[in-house]
Every structure is written in structure tokens, then in C-alpha cells.
VMD Tcl script that builds the backbone (N, CA, C; Angstrom):
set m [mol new atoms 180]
animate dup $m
set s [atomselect $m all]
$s set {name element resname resid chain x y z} {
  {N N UNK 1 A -5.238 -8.715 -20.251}
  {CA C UNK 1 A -4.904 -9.065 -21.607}
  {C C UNK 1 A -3.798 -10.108 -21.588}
  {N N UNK 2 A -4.199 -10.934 -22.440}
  {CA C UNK 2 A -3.234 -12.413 -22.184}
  {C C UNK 2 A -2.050 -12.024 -23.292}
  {N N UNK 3 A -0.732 -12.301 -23.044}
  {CA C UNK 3 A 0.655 -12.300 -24.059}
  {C C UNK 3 A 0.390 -13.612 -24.748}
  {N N UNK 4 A 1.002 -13.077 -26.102}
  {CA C UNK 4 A 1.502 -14.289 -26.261}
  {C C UNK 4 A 2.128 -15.784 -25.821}
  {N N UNK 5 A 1.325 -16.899 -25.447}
  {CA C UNK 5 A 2.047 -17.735 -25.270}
  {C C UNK 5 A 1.863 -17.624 -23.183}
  {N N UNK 6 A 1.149 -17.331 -22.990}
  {CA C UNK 6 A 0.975 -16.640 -21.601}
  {C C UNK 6 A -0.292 -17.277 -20.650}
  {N N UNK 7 A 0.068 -18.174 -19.639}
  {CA C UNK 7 A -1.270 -18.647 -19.366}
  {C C UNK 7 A -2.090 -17.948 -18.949}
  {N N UNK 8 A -3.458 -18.229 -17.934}
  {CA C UNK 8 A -3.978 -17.782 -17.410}
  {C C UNK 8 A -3.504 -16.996 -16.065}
  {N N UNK 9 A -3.073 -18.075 -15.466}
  {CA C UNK 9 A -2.366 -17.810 -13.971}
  {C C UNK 9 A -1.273 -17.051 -14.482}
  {N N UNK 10 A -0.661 -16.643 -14.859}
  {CA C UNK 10 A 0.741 -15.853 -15.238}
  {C C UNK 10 A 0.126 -14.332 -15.668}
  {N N UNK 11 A -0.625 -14.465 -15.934}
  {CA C UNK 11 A -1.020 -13.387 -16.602}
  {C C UNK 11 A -1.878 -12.603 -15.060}
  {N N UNK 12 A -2.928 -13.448 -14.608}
  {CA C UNK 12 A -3.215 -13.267 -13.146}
  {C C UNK 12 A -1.956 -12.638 -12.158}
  {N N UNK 13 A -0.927 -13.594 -11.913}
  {CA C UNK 13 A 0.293 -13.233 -11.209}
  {C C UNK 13 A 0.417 -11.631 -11.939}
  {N N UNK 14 A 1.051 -11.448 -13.169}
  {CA C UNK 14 A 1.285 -10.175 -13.646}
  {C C UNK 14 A 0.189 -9.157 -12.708}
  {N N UNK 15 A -1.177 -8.933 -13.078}
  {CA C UNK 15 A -2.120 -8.196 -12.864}
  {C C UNK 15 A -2.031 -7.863 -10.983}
  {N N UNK 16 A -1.791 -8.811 -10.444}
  {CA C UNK 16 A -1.467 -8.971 -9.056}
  {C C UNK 16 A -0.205 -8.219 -8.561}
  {N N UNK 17 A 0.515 -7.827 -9.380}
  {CA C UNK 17 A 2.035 -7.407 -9.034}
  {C C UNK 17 A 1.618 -5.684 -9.550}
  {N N UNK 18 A 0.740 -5.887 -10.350}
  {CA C UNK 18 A 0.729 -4.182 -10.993}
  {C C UNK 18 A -0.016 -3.132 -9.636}
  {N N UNK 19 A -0.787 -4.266 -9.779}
  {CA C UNK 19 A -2.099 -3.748 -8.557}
  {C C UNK 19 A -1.403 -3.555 -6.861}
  {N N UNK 20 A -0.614 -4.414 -6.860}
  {CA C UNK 20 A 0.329 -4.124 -5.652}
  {C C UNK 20 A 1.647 -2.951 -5.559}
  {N N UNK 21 A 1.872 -2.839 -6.781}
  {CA C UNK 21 A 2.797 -1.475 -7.066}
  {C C UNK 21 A 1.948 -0.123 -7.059}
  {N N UNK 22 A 1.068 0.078 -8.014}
  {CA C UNK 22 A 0.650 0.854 -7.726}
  {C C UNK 22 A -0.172 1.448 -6.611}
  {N N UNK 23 A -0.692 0.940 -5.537}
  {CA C UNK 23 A -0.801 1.266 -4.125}
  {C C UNK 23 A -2.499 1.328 -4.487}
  {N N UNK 24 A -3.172 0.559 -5.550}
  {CA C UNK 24 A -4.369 0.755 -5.341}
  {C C UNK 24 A -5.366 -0.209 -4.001}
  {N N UNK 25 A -5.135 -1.644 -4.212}
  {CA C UNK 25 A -5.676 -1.808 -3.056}
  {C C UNK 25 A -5.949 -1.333 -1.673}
  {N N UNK 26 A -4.248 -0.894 -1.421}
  {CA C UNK 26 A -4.293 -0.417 0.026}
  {C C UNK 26 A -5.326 1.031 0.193}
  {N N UNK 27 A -5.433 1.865 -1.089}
  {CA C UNK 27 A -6.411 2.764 -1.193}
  {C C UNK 27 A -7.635 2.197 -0.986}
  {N N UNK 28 A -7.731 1.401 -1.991}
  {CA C UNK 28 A -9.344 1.039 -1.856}
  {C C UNK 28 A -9.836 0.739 -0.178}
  {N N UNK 29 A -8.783 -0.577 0.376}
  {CA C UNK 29 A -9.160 -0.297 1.619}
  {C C UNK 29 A -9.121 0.642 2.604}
  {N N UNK 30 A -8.429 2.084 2.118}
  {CA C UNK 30 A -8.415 3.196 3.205}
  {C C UNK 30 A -9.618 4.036 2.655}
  {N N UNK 31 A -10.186 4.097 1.801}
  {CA C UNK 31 A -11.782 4.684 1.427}
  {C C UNK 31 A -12.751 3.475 2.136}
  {N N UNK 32 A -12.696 2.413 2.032}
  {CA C UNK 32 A -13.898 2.028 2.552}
  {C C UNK 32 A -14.861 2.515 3.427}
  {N N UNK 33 A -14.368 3.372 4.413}
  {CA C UNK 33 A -15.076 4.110 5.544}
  {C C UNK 33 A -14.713 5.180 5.662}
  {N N UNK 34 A -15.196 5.839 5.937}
  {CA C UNK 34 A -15.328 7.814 6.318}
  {C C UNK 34 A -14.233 7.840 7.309}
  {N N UNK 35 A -13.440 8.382 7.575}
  {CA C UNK 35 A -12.062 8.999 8.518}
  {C C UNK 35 A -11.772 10.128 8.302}
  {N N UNK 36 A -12.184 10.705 9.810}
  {CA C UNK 36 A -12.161 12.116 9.705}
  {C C UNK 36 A -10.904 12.561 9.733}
  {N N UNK 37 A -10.917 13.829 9.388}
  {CA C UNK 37 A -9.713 14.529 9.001}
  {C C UNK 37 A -8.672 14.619 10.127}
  {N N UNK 38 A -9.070 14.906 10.981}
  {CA C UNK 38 A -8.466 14.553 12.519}
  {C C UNK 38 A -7.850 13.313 12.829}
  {N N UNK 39 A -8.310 12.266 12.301}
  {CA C UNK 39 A -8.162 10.716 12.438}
  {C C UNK 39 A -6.940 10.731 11.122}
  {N N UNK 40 A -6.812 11.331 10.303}
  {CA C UNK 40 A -5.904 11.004 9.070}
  {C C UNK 40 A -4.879 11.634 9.184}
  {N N UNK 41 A -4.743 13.025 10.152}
  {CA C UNK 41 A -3.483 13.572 10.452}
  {C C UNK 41 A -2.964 12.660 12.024}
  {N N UNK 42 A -3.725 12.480 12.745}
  {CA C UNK 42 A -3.259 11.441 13.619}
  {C C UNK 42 A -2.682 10.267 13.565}
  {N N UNK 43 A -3.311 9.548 12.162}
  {CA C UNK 43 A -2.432 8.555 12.399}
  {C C UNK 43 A -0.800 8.702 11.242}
  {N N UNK 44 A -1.397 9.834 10.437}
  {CA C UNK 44 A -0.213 10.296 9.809}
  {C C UNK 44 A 1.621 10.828 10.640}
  {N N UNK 45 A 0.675 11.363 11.821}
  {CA C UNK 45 A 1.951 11.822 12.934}
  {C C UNK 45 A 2.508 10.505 13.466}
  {N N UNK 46 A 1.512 9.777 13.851}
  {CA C UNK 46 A 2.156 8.529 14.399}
  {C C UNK 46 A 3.127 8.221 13.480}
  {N N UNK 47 A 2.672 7.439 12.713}
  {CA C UNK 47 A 3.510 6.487 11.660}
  {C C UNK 47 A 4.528 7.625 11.219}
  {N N UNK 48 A 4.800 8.626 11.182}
  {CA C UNK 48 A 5.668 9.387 11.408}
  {C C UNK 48 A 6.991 9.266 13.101}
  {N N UNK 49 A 6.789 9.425 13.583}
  {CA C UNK 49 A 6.902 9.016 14.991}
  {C C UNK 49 A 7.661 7.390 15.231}
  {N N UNK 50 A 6.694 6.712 14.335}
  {CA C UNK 50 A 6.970 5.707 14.501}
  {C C UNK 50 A 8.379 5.070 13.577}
  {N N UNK 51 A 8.324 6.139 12.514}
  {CA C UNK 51 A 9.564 5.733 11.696}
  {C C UNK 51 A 10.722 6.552 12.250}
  {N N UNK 52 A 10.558 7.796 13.131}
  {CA C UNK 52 A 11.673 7.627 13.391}
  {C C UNK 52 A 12.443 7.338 14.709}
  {N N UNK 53 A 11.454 6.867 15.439}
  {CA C UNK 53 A 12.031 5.791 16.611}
  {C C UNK 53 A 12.709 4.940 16.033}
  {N N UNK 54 A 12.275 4.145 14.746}
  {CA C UNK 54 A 12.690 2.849 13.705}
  {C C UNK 54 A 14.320 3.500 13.163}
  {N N UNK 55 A 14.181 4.325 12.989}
  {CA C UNK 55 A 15.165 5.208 12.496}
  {C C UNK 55 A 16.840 5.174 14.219}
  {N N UNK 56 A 16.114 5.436 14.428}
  {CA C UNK 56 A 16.958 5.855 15.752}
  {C C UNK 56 A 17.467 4.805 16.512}
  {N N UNK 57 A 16.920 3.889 16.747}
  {CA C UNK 57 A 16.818 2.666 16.562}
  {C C UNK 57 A 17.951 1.304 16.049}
  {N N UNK 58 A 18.362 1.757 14.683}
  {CA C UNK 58 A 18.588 1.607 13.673}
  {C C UNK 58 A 20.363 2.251 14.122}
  {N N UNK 59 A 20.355 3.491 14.518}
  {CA C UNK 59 A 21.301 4.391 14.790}
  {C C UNK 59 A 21.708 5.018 13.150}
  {N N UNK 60 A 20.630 5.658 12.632}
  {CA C UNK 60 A 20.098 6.253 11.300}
  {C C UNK 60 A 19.969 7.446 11.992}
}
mol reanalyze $m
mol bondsrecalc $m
mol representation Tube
mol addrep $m
């Protein structure tokens, strides 16, 4: 929906910033394919793991 006084591209930019806050893309691309449940706590531990090496790291 265009604002008042609001171009095309601005209004684009807006829609682009919503869609990036709310974390839908990165969803859409984590449904694209079947990942088994095994595969989703695995890489959940990692990236766990991985933040807090980042953490430690850091001297956090």
C-alpha cells in the first residue's frame, strides 16, 4: 500500500525491511525441504556451541 506522497521504490524499500524483521524469508527458506528432526536439533546444538565459543572468545 503506497503513503501518501510515497514512490514506488520507497514503498518497495519499506516492504523489504518488514519482511526482513519479521524473519519470514529466512523461514520460507528453512521449509523449502524436509529436515529431519534429528538434523534440526543438530544443527540447533551447533549454532549453540558455536555462540558460545563466540562468547568466550569475546571473554563474555
Amino acid at each position: 500500500m503506497l503513503r501518501a506522497g510515497e514512490s514506488v521504490q520507497e514503498a518497495v524499500r519499506r516492504l523489504r525491511k518488514i519482511v526482513e524483521r519479521s524473519g519470514l524469508k529466512r523461514e520460507l527458506r528453512r521449509r523449502e525441504r524436509y529436515e529431519k528432526p534429528s538434523d534440526v536439533r543438530r544443527k540447533a546444538k551447533m549454532r549453540a556451541i558455536r555462540r558460545s565459543k563466540q562468547r568466550a572468545a569475546r571473554g563474555g
